[in-house]
N, C-alpha and C positions, 0 to 999 in steps of 0.2 A: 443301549444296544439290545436288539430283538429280533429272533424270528419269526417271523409272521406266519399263520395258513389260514386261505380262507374256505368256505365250508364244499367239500366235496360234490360240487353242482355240474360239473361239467364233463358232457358224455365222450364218452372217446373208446373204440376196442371192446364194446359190450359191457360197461359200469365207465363210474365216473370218478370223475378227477377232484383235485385241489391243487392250487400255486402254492408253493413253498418261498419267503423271497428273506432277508437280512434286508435290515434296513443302517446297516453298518458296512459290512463288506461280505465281498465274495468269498472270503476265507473262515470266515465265521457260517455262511450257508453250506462250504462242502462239508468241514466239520461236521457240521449238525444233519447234514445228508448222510451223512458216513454211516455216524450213530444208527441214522434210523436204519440202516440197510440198501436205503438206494446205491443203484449205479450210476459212476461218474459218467457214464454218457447219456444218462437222461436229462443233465446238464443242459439248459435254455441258453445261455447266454447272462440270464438274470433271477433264473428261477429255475425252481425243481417242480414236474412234475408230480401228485403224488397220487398213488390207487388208493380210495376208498376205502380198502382193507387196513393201510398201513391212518388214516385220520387220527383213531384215538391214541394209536402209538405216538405220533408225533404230539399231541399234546401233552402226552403222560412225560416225554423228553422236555417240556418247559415251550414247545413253540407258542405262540400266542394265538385264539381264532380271532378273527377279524370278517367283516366284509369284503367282499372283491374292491370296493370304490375305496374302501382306505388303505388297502392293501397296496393298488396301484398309483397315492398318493403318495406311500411310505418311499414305494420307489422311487417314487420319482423326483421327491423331496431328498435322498437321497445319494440320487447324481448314479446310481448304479441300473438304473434302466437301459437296455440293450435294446434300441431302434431294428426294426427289418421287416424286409418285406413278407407278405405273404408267403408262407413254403419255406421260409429259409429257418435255419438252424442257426443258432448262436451254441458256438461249443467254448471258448473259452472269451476271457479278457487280461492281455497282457497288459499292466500298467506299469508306467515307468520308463519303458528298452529303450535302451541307449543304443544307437546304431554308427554303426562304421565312421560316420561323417559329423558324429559326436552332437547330433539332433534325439531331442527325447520326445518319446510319442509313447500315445497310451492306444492299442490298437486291439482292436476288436475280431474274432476270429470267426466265422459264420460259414457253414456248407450251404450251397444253394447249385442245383442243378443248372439255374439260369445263370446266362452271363449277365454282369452287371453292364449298365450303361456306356460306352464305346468312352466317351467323354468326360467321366469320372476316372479313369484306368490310367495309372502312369509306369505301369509296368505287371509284370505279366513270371508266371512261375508253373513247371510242369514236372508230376511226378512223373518217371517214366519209366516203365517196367516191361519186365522182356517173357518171353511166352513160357516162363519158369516163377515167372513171379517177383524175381529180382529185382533191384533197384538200382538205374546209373545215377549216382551220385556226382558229385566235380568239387574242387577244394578251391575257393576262390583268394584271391590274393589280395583283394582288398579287404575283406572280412577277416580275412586268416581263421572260416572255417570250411567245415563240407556241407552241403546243401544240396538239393534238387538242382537242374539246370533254371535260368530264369536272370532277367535284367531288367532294365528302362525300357522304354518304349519311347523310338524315334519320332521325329515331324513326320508326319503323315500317314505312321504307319499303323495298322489296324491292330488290332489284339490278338487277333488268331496268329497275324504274321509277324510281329514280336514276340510271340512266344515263338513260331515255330525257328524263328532266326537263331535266337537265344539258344533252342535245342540243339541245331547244328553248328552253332559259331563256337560251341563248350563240350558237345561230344562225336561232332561229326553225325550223326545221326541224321537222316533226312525223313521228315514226318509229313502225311499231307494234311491239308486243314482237318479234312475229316476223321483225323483218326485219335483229334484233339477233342474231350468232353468238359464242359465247364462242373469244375468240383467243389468249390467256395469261394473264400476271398475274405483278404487281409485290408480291415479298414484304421486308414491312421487318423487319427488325432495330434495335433502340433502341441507340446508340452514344452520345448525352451531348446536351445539351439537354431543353427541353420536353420531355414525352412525348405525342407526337400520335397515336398508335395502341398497342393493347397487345397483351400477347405471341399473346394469344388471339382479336386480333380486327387482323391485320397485314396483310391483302392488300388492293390495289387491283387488281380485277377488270379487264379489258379485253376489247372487244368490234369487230365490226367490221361495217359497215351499208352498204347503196348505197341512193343514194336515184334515183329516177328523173329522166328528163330532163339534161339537162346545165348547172352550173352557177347553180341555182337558186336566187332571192334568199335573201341572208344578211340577218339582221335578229336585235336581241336585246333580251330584255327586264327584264333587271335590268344594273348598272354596275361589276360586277366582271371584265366583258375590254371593252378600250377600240376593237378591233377585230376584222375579222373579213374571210377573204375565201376564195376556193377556186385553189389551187394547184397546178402541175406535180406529180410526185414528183420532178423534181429540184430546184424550186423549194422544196416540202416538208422534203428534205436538206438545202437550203441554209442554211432555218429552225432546224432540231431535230438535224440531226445532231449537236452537242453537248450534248444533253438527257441523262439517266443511261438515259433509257425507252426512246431512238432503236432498239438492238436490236431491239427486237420490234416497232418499226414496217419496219424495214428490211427483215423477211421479207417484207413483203407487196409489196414493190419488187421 
């Protein structure tokens, strides 16, 4: 097991970079992120960032220099390389969750301004916050926790309008398309159980909405969350910060 960096070549913000990567796991690179002083959200997905400044620090911590070409072998030999597209962010990787319907996925957590492809989406999830900054939350009953509003996505139905159905079907709320911004998205991987999503059709979309006024009645109309109500963001954290999704609710804190 090793951390990898390779040499400070890459320009970015007025000086230059190096990739930070483990060629073991994720949990060994924040470690050794910690140590150096970086912060958790300079977090790639699969690598750390590192300034030019901090170079000989992390070698004097035991990382290894390397070239970029074997650095991005190490990864990828691996199995810990975090695919995506241009622009997008990789903030965490959950391996292992076990979900509701007792299916295991190793799923990938990525912010990206862009929505992903209509046809890859099999459901759909929105944070939604009120002109105080609050969070309505809802407790669902098949999970038996609390979360964001968000479900499947029906035959025919598009992404914007599965979410926004979702928002009103769980807090009464009525949202129009536009007021829905694309904020990341949760890619699964099938690891054993059921298969609830397929290779080609794996992401849950996530969005993020204000709605006016402050704290506006919560109200729902079918019996799949047993509550419902609007929250601090520390109150929020208090809820879901052991969620696998909390990541990419955390940026917006």
């Amino acid at each position: 097991m090793a951390v990898l960096i390779d040499p400070p070549t890459w320009p970015a913000h007025g000086r230059a970079w190096s990739h930070l990567v483990s060629d073991a796991s994720i949990e060994e690179l924040h470690a050794f992120a910690a140590a150096l002083g970086l912060p958790r959200q300079g977090f790639e997905g699969d690598h750390y960032d590192v300034p030019e400044d901090l170079y000989a620090a992390a070698l004097a911590l035991g990382a290894r220099p390397v070239e970029p070409r074997v650095l991005l072998e190490a990864l990828q030999h691996s199995g810990l390389r975090m695919t995506k597209r241009r622009g997008d962010k990789g903030v965490a990787r959950a391996a292992g969750v076990e979900l509701a319907s007792g299916t295991v996925a190793d799923i990938d957590l990525l912010l990206s301004a862009r929505p992903v492809a209509e046809a890859r989406v099999f459901a759909a999830m929105v944070f939604v916050r009120d002109a105080a900054g609050h969070f309505a939350v809802v407790h669902s009953v098949r999970r038996q926790e609390w979360g964001s509003p968000g479900g499947w996505r029906e035959p025919g139905e598009s992404v914007r309008d599965n979410a926004l159905r979702e928002v009103f079907e769980e807090t009464g709320l009525e949202l129009e398309a536009g007021a829905l911004r694309p904020w990341g998205y949760e890619r699964f991987r099938h690891v054993s159980g059921p298969l609830v999503c397929l290779p080609e059709r794996d992401v849950l979309q996530t969005f993020t909405a204000t709605v006016e006024g402050v704290r506006p009645a919560l109200s729902a109309s079918l019996s799949d969350t047993s509550a419902r109500r609007w929250v601090t963001p520390t109150e929020y954290a208090a809820l879901c910060r052991d969620q696998f999704w909390w990541p990419l609710a955390e940026r917006l804190l």
